[in-house]
N, C-alpha and C positions, 0 to 999 in steps of 0.2 A: 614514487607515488603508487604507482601497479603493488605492489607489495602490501601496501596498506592497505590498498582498497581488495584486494583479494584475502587480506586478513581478517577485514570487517566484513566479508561474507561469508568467511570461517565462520565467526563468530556468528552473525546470523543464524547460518544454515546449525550449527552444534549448540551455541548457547541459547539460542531463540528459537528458534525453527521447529524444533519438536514439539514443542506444547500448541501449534498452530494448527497442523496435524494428527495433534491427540485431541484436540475437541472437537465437537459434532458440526457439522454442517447446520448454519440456524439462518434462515432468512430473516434480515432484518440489522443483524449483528457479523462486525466484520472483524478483524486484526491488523492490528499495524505494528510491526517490528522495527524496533529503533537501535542503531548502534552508531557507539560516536568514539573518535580514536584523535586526538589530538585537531587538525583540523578540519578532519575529513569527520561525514555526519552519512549516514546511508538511510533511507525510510524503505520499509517495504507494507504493502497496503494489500492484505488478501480479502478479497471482497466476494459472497456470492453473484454470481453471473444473475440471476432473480432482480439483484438489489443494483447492481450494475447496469444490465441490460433491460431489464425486463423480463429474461426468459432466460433458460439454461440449455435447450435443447440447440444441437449444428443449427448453425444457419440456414434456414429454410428458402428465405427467399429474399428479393432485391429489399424489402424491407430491414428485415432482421442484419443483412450486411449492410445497409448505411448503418442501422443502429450500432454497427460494431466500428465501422469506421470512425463515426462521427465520436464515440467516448475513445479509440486509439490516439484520434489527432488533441485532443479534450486533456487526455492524460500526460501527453507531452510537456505542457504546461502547467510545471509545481503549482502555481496560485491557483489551478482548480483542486488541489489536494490540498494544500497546506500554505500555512501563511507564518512564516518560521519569525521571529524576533530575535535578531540577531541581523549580521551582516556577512549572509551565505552566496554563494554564485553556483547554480545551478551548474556542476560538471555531466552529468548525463541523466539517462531517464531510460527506462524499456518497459514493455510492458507484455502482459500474457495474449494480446488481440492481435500484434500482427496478422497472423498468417492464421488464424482462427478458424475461417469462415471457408480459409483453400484444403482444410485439415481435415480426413474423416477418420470419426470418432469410432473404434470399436467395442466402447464402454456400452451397455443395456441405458435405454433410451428413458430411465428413472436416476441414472447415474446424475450426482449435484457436481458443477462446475462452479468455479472460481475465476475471478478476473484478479489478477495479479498485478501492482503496480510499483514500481523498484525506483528510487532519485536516491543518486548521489551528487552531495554538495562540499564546498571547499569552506568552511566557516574561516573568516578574521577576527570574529571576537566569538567568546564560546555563546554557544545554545544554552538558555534555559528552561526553554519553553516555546510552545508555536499554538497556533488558533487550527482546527483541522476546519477547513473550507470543504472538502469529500461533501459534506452532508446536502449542501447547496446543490453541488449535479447529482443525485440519489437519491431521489426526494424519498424510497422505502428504507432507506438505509438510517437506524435509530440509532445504534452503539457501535464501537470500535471496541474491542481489550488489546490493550495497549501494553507492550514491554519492552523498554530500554535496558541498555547497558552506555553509561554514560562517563565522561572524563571522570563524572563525582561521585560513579556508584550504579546502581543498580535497581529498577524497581517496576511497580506494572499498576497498573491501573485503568478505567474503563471511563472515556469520553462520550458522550451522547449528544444529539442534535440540539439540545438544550443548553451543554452545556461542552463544550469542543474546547475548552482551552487544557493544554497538557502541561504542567512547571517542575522543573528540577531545579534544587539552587547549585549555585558553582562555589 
């Protein structure tokens, strides 16, 4: 199972991953990278820290670190991200906030940050689709662009607060 799921972040980080970091930093609009490999399913969720947080700069003070606690413990929990259709079991979750707020940043203090959010699941019957929930905790957060690579193919597309349901057919 390690093999796979270290394949499906190959793929991620080469098949997907680049175009996440060739487009511009835009508040308001996030990414989510989808890769699915027989029954393993991996989401990763790049969001502006703005759209996340509230704010992008370190952590300034007891405030700004619950705010960072409180979406860490928040993000643990797929159904605040995604609500899959299917019959998936949550194998793990990470995300960019741990250790965030213990970090200092030697980026220039106009630098745009990202909250990063990674679930990998075990599917029994395949995905075709899920509802993105994200929008609920991020009330600034309007669109996602979306791109999978899937058991049935490959494809991308942009989800909005209006309308959050993602479909591939199997």
């Amino acid at each position: 199972m390690k093999v796979v799921t270290q394949g499906l972040s190959v793929a991620l980080l080469l098949g997907l991953g680049f175009s996440a970091y060739a487009q511009k930093h835009v508040h308001g609009e996030g990414e989510l990278l989808i890769a699915q490999e027989g029954d393993v399913l991996q989401m990763q969720f790049i969001i502006p820290a703005a759209d996340a947080l509230g704010f992008e700069h370190q952590a300034a003070n007891s405030s700004d670190k619950n705010a960072i606690n409180v979406l860490a413990q928040q993000l643990k929990n797929s159904s605040h991200a995604i609500d899959i259709k299917g019959q998936c079991i949550l194998q793990s979750t990470e995300n960019s906030l741990a250790h965030s707020h213990d970090e200092h940043d030697e980026h220039d203090e106009h630098d745009h940050h990202n909250v990063e959010a990674t679930y990998n699941f075990n599917c029994k019957t395949p995905v075709v689709g899920f509802s993105v929930t994200l929008f609920n905790l991020m009330p600034s957060l309007n669109a996602l662009n979306v791109q999978w690579i899937s058991n049935t193919g490959q494809g991308s597309t942009e989800v909005t607060r209006s309308n959050p349901v993602i479909s591939w057919q199997s």
